[in-house]
C-alpha positions as CSV (number, residue, x, y, z in Angstrom):
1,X,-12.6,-14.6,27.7
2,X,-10.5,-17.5,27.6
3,X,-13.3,-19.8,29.7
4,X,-16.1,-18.7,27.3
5,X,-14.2,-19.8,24.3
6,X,-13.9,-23.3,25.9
7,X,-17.5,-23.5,26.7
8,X,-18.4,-22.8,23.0
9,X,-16.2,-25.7,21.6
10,X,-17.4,-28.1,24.3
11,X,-21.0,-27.2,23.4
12,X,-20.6,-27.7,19.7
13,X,-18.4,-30.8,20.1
14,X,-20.9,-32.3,22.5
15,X,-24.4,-31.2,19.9
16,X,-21.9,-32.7,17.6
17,X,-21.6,-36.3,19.3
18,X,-25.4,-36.2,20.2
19,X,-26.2,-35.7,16.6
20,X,-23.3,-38.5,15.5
21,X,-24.3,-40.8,18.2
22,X,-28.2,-40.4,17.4
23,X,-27.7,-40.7,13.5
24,X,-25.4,-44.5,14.5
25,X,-28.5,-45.4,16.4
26,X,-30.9,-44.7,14.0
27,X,-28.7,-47.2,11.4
28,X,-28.1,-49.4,13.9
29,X,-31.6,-50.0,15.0
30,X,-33.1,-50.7,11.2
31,X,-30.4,-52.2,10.1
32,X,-30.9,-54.8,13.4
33,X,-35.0,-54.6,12.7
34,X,-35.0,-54.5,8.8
35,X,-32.3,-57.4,8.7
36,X,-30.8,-59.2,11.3
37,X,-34.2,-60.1,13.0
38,X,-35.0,-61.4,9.4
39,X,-32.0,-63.5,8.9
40,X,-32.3,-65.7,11.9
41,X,-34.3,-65.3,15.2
42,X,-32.3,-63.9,18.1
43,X,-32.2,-63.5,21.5
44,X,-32.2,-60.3,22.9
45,X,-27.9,-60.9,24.0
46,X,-27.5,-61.8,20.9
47,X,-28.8,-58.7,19.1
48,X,-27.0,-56.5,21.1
49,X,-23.6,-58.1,20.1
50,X,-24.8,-57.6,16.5
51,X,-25.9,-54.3,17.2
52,X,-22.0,-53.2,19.0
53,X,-20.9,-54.8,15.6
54,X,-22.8,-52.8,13.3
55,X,-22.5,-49.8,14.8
56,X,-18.8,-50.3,15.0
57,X,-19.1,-51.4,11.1
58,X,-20.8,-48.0,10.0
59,X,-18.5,-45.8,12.6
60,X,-15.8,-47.5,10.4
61,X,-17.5,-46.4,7.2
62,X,-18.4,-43.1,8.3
63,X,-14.7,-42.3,9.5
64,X,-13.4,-43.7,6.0
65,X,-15.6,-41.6,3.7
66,X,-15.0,-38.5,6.1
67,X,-10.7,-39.4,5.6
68,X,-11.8,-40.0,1.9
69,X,-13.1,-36.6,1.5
70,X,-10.3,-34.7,3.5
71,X,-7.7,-36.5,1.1
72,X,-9.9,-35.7,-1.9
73,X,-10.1,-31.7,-0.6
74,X,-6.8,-31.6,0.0
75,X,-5.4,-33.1,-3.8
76,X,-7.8,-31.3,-5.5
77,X,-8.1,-27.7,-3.6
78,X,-10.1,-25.9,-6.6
79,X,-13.3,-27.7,-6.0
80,X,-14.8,-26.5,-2.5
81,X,-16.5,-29.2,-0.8
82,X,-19.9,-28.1,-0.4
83,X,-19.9,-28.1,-4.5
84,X,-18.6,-31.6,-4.1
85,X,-21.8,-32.9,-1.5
86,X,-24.1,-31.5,-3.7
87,X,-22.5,-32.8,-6.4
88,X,-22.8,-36.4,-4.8
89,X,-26.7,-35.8,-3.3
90,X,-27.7,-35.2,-7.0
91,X,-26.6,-38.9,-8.3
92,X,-29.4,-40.0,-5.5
93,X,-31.9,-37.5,-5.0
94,X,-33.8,-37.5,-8.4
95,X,-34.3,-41.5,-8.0
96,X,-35.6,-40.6,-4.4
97,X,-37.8,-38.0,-5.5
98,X,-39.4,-39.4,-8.4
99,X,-40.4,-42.6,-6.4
100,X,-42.2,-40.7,-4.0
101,X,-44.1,-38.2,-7.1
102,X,-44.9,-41.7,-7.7
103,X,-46.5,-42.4,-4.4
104,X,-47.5,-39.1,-3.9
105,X,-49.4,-38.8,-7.1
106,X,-50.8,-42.0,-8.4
107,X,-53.1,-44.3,-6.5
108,X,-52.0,-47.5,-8.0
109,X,-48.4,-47.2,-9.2
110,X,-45.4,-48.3,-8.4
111,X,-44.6,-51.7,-7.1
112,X,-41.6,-53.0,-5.1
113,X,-39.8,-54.2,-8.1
114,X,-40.7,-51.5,-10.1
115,X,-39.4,-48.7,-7.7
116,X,-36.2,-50.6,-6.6
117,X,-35.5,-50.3,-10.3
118,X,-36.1,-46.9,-10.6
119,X,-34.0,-46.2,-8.0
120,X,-31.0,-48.0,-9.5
121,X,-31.6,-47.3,-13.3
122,X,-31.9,-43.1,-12.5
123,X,-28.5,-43.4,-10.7
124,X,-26.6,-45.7,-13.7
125,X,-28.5,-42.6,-15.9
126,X,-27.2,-40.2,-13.9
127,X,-24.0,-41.5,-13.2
128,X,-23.5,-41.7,-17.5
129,X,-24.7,-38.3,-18.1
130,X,-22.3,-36.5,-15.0
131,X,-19.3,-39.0,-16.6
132,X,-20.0,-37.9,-19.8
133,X,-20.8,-34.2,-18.5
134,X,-24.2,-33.5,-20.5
135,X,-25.4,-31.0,-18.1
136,X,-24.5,-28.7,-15.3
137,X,-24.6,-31.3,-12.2
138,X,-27.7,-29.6,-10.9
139,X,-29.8,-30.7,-13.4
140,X,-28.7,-34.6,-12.9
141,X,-31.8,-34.4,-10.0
142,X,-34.0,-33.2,-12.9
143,X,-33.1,-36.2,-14.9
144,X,-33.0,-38.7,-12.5
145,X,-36.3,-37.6,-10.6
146,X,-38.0,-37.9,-14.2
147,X,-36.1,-41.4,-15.4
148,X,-37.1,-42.6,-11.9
149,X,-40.9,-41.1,-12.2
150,X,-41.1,-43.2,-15.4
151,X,-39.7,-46.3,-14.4
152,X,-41.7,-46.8,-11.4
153,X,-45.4,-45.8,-13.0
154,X,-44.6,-48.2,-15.5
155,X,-45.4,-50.9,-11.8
156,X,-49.2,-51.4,-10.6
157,X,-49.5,-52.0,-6.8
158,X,-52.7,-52.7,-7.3
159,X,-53.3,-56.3,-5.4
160,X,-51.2,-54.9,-2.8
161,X,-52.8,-54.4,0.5
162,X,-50.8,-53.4,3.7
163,X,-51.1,-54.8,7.3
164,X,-53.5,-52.1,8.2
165,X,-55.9,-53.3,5.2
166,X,-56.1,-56.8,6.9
C-alpha cells in the first residue's frame, strides 16, 4: 500500500539523519576537545559558537565530497562506486593498520613521531605505487600496512608513561 511505502522511506531517511547527525557530533566534539580547548581557554558560550561553526564546516565538506563523487560517477560511468571507496579506503587503511600491529604487538615501539610518519610515508607509498599502477588496488593495504609496520617499530616509546602510570 501506498501508506506503507511512505513509512519505509521516512524510516530510512530518519536512521539516515540519526546516523549523519551522530557521525557530525562525534567530529564536532573531538575536534572541540582535541583542539579548540587547546588553542585558547573558552567559556562554555564560546565553545558552542565554535562548535555550530565546525559542525557547519564538516557538513560543508561532507556535502562537497558526496557532489564530488556523484559528478565523478556520473563522467566516468564504467567504474561502479563501491570499487571507487574501496579503492580510496586502501590509500589509508594499511598506514592504520600497521600502526596498531605496532601497538598491538610490540611492548615498546612506536613513538608519536615515529607513527605520525608512518602514517604519512605508507600513504605517499601508496599513493606512488596506485599512480604508477604496480598492483591490483587491493594489495596497496598490503603495502602500506607493512611500509607503516616498519616505519613505526623503527620508534621506542619506551620513557613514555601515560596519565594512568602517574
Amino acid at each position: 500500500p501506498k501508506g506503507l511505502i511512505g513509512l519505509i522511506v521516512a524510516g530510512g531517511l530518519a536512521a539516515a539523519m540519526s546516523s549523519l547527525s551522530s557521525a557530525f557530533n562525534a567530529m564536532t566534539a573531538t575536534f572541540i576537545s582535541d583542539f579548540y580547548r587547546d588553542i585558547k581557554k573558552t567559556t562554555p558560550r564560546e565553545e558552542l559558537i565554535a562548535s555550530r561553526i565546525v559542525t557547519l564546516v564538516f557538513g560543508t565538506s561532507v556535502a562537497a565530497v558526496a557532489l564530488g563523487v556523484a559528478y565523478y560517477n556520473r563522467t566516468h560511468p564504467e567504474i561502479d562506486l563501491l570499487s571507487l571507496a574501496l579503492g580510496v579506503m586502501t590509500f589509508f587503511y594499511g598506514g592504520l593498520l600497521g600502526i596498531f600491529l605496532v601497538a598491538l604487538f610490540t611492548q615498546k615501539r612506536g613513538s608519536e613521531a615515529t607513527n605520525v610518519a608512518a602514517a604519512v610515508i605508507s600513504t605517499a607509498v601508496v599513493f606512488a605505487v596506485a599512480h604508477h599502477q604496480l598492483v591490483a588496488w587491493p594489495w596497496n593495504i598490503v603495502i602500506g600496512t607493512v611500509v607503516a609496520f616498519t616505519v613505526s617499530a623503527l620508534g621506542s616509546s619506551e620513557g613514555f608513561s601515560s596519565e594512568e602510570d602517574n
